[in-house]
N, C-alpha and C positions, 0 to 999 in steps of 0.2 A: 653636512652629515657624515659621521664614519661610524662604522661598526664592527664588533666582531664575534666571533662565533664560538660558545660554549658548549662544551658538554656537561651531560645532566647523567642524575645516578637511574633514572632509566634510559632501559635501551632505544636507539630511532626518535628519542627525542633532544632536543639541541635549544639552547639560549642565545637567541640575535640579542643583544647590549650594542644598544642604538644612545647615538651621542649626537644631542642639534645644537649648534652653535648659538653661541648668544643673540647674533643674528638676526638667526632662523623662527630662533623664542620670540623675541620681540614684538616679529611679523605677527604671531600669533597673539599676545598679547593687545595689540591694536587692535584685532581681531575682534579680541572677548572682549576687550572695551568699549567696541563699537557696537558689538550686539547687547552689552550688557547695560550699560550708562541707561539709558531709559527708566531701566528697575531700578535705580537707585536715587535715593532722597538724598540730596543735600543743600543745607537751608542758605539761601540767597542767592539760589539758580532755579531757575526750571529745568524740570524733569530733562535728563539725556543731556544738559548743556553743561555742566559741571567736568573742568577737565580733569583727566588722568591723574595726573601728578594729586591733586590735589585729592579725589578718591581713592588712591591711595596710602594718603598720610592719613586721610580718617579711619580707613576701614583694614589698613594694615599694607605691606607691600608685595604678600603674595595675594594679594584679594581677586586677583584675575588668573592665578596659576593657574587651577582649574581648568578653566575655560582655555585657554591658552594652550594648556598639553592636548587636550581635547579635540583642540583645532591641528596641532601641528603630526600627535601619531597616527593616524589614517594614509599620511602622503608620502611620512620619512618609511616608516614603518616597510609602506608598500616598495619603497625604493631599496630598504633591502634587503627586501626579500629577496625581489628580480635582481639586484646585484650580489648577491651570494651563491645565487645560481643553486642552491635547496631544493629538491622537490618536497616541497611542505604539503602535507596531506590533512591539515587540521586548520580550526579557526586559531588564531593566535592567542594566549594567555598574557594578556598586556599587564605589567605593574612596575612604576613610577621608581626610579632606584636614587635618585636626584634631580631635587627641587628646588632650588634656593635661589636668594635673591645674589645677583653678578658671578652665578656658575653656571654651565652650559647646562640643559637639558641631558640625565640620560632616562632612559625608561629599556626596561627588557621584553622581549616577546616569547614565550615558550610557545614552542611547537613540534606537533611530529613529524618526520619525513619517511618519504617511500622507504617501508625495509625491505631488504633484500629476501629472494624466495630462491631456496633450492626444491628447486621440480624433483616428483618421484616418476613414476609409470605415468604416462598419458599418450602415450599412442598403445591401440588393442587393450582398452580398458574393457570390461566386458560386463554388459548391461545385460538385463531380461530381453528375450526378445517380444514384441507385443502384435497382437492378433489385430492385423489391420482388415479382413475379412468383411466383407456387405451382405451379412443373413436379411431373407426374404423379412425376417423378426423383426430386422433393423428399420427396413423399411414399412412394413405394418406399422410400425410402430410411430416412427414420422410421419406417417399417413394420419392415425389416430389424432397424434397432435394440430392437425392441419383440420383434423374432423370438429374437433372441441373447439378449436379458435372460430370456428366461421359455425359452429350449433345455435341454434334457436331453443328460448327460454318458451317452455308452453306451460299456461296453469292446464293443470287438471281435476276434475273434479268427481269420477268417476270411478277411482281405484283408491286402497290403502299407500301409504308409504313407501314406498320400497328402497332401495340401500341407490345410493349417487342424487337423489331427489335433494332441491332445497326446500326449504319449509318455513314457514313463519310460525311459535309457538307462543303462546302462555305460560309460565311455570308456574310453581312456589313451592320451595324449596323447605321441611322441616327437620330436622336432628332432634330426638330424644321427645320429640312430638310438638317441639317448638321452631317458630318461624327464625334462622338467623341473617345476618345482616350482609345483602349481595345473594340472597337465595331466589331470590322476587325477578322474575323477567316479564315483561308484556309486548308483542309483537316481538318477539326475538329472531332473527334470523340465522335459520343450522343448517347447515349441508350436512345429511347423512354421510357419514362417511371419513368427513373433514377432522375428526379424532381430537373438536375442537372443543368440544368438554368433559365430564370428568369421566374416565372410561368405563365402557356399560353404557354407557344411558343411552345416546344415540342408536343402538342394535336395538336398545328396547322401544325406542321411537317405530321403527320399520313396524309396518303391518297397522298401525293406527290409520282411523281417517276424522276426514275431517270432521269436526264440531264434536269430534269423542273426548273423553275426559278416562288420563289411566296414571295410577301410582306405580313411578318408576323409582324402586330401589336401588340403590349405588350404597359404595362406600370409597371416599374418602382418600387420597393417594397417602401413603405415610411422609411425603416429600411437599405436600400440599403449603402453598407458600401462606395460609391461615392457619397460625399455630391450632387455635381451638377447632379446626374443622379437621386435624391430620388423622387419620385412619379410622375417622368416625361412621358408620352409616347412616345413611340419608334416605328420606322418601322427599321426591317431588312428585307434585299434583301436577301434571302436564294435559295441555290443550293444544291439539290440531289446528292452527286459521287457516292454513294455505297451502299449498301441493304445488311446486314446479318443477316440472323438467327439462329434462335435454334434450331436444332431438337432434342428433346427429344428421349431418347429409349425405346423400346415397354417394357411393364411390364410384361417380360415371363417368364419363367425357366431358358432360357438361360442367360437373364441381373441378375440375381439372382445369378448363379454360376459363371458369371465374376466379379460381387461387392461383391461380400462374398465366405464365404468357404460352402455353401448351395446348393443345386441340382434343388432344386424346391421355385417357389417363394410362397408358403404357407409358406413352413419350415423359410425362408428367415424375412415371414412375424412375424412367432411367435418369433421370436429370436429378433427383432425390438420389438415386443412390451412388452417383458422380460427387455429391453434397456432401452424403454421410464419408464416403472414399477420403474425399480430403479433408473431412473433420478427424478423422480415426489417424490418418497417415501423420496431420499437425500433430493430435497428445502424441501419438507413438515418438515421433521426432522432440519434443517437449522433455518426455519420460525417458528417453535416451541422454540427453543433453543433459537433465535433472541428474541418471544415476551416475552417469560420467564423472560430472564434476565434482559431485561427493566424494568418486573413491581419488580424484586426481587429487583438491583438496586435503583429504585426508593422508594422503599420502607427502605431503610438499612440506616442508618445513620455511617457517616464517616467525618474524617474533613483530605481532602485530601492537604496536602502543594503544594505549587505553583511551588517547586524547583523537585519534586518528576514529575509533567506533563512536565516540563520543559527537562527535562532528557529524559523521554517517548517519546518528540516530536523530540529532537536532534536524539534523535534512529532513527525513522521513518523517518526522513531526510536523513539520514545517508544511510540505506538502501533504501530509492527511489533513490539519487545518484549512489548506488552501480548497482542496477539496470542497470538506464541511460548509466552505464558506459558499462556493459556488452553488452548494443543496440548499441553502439558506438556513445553514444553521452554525450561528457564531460560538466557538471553540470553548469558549467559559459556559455556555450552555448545555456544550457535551460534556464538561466535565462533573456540571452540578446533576445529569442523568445518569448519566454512569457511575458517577463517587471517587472518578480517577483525579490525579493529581497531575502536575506537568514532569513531577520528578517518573513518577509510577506508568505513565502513558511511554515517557523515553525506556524505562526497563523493561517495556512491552517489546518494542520494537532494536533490543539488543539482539537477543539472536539471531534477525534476518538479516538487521546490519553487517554483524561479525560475518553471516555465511556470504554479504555480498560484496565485501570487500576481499575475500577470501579467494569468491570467484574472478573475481578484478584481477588481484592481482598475479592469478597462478595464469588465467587469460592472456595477458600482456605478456608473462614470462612465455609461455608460449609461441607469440605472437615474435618474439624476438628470435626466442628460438630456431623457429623454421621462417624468419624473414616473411613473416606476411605482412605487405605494407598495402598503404593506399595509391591505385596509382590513379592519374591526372583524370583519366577516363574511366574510376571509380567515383571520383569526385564530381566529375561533369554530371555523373548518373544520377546521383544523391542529390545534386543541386535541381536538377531536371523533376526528379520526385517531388521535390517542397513545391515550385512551382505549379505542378500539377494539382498538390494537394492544396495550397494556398489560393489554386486559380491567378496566379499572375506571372507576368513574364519572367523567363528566366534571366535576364539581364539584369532587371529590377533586384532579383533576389541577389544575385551576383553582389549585386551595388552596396549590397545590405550587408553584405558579409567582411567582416575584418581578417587578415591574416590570424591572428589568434583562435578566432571561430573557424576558418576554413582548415586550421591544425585538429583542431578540437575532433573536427567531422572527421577528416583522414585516422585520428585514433580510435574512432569507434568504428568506423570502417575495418581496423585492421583487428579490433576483437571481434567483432563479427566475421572475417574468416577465419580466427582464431578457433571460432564457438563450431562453423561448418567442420574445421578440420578437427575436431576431436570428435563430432556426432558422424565423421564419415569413415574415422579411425575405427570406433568401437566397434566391439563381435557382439554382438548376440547371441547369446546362447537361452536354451529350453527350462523357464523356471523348472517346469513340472518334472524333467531327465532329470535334475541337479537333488529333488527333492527327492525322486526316488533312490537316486543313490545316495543319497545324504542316509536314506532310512535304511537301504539296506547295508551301509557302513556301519550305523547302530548296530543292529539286530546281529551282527557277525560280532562286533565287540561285546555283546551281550552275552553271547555264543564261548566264546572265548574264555 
């Protein structure tokens, strides 16, 4: 195999013109012959016995090319890649440049490589500063949700409706004094409140009791996904079956030591707001990271090839199907619910491609920049983690790892302190100062 290296009328992209010896074809040719002869009929042999030579003076003498390149650009391909030493950032664009019978194989591979990135500003970038603060609100409010998960469903029978109740109703639904079609419900189940049908109706549920019968008025959203029902008004005949409620449990010591491993709901209470503490402090660190790398980004000059996002989005495709798959639901089946296509699903997921190759690569620039690399007791530590997380020994995992993969780790190691040192770079400064002087800069140029 030799090859060699073109340039192309885009930028960061480049043509391997890969050449296999006749050889090398050959090999490959016994190949397809040997996987293919079976398919093939020819009379006064059994199936797959019929040699070469002779299938291809009936069926022609490239009749295995095919199969034969098929078999041989996967291996050469890959050979030189790793021998040209490219950082290829895309899947390759393979197509056949010579074919013939007693000339070598060539075929070319187009691809993109890493472009180059001149960095702008990225150290003292300067992001909103955010309210990492634990109001007594915060915690009420976690409490509430701790209240509703462990509530009891009680029927009632006693009282009208009132607003958070679920209910079991009757309807039927008429427009213009006639029944139309999806108006009709019997045992229906609504949660006051739930804004789960058409707005109005439900406040007008509230205060009914049971076994009453009452016309409730509505009209119609003008957005209403039944063309003939949009901004129409409505009367439903609505019937009462059923009243249940919530009952929330008291906020004592004792709902504290059946929701948690705590005795007292003080104790219960501070450990909640150690909770919310480092749920507020993660977005805060998120939303720094997030605005950093926009204005660093923003600022970096790159000229990103189109076959390089291209790649990025078949990825991200790829693993959303995998996904879906795991939910049990096969990807031709999301597309006949949704109405997406495979072309129209990839230009979904272009722009977070683009912004995340974008973060890559201004990352690694950085990463070079100020020498953040992985050292061996960064690596032990990572390897130490999978084990922990996988529950198996660290040797084992050790065992499992190729040089390739344990480079791979050390590079995402060294964006990851990439990612600390610009979240640890930024200032902060006071949306709401910036905003008042933003206004009062107006108001003076007004003035003016």
């Amino acid at each position: 195999m030799s090859f060699k290296v073109e340039n192309t009328d885009e930028k960061n992209v480049v043509k391997l013109v890969i050449e296999v010896s006749d050889e090398e074809f050959e090999k490959g040719l016994n190949k397809a012959y040997n996987r293919e002869k079976s398919r093939i009929n020819v009379p006064g042999f059994r199936r797959g016995k019929a040699p070469r030579k002779l299938i291809e003076k009936m069926y022609g003498a490239d009749v295995f090319f095919e199969g034969a390149a098929n078999e041989v650009i996967p291996g050469e391909y890959s050979k030189a890649a790793e021998e040209s030493k490219l950082d290829i950032v895309s899947r390759p664009k393979i197509a056949a440049s010579q074919l013939e019978v007693g000339k070598p194989f060539i075929f070319t591979a187009e691809v993109a490589v890493r472009p180059d990135v001149e960095l702008g500003q990225y150290k003292g970038v300067e992001v909103d500063k955010q309210d990492t603060e634990v109001t007594d609100k915060d915690i009420e409010d976690e409490l509430k949700k701790v209240q509703e998960q462990n509530a009891r469903k009680v029927e009632v029978t006693d009282r009208a409706v009132k607003d958070g109740d679920e209910t079991v109703i009757d309807f039927d639904g008429f427009v213009d004094g006639k029944e139309f079609e999806g108006g009709k419900g019997t045992d229906y189940p609504l949660t006051i409140g739930s804004h789960s049908f058409i707005p109005g109706f439900e406040e007008q549920v509230v205060g009914m009791e049971i076994g009453t019968e009452k016309d409730i008025n509505v009209t119609f959203p003008e957005d209403y996904h039944a063309e003939e029902l949009k901004g129409k008004p409505a009367v439903f005949k609505v019937t009462v079956k059923k009243i249940t409620e919530k009952q929330l449990p008291e906020l004592t010591d004792e709902f504290a030591s059946d929701v948690s491993d705590f005795e007292t709901l003080d104790a219960y209470k501070d450990d909640l707001k150690s909770q919310i503490a480092k749920r507020k402090e993660d977005a805060a660190r998120s939303s720094k990271e997030t605005q950093a790398m926009d204005k660093i980004t923003a600022d970096a000059k790159m000229d990103i090839p189109k076959a390089m996002i291209d790649t990025q989005c078949e990825r991200m495709a790829d693993d959303f199907a995998q996904r879906l798959s795991q939910q049990g639901i096969p990807i031709d089946q999301y597309y006949k619910y949704t109405g997406l296509t495979p072309d129209k699903l990839l230009e979904q997921f272009r722009p977070e491609a683009e912004k995340r190759i974008k973060n890559s690569l201004c990352l690694e620039e950085i990463a070079k920049a100020e020498k953040l690399e992985a050292t061996d007791e960064d690596l032990e530590e990572q390897l130490k983690k999978m084990a922990d997380a996988y529950k198996m020994d660290i040797e084992k995992i050790r065992s499992m790892m190729g040089d390739a993969e344990k480079e791979q780790m050390k590079a995402d190691i060294a964006i990851d302190k990439a990612v600390r040192f610009v979240v640890d770079n930024a200032v902060e400064t006071e949306k709401k100062a910036e905003e008042d002087t933003k206004a009062e800069d107006e108001k003076a140029d007004d003035k003016q």
